[in-house]
N, C-alpha and C positions, 0 to 999 in steps of 0.2 A: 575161948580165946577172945582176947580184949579187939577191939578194931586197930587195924594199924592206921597210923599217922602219914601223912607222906605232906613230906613244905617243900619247893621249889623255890629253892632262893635264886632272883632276878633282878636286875638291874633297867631301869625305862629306856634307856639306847640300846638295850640288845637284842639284835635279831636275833641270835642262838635262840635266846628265851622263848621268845615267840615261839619257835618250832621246837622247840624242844616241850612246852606247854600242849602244843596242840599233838604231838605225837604221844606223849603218856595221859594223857588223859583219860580215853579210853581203856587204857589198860588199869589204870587205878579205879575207874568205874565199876570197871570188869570183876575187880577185886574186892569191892564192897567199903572201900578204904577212906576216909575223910582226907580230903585235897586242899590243902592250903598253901597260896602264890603270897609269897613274900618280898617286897621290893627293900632292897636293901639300902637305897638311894632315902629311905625313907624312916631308915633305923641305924643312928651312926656305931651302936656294938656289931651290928649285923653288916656294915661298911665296913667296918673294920677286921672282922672275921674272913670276908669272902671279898671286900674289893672288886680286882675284875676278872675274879677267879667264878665267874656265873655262867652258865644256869648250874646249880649244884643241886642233888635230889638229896634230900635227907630225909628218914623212915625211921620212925620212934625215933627221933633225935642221935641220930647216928647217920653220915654223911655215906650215902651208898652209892654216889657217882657226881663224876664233874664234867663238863662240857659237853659231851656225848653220853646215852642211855642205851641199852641194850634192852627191848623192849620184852623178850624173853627172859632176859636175866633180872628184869623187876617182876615179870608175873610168877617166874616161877621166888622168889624172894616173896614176895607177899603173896604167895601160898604155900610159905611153912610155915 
């Protein structure tokens, strides 16, 4: 199996982000997974996508949670 992907789309004035960055990190670590933080503040299709709809996790380009993460329900997600 191919490595999964995981972006965190973020916006530079939000605290969610921040904590929500430092709480999955570890778990995508865990998971062997390339982690790419994406500010959207910094990509106007990506501002326009998610606005102040952030921190959004998305996994192989498919949105798998918004504002809040379920730290169990990503690990066991990127280990199938």
């Amino acid at each position: 199996m191919s490595r999964r992907v995981i972006e965190l789309m973020v916006r530079t004035t939000c605290g969610s982000c921040k904590r929500v960055r430092e709480q999955i990190t570890p778990v995508v670590e865990a998971a062997g997974a390339e982690f790419n933080v994406r500010n959207v503040d910094e990509d106007q299709e990506l501002a326009m996508e998610y606005g102040d709809r952030v921190p959004v996790v998305v996994i192989d380009g498919e949105e798998f949670s918004c504002w809040e993460v379920d730290d169990d329900e990503l690990a066991a997600e990127l280990a199938s």
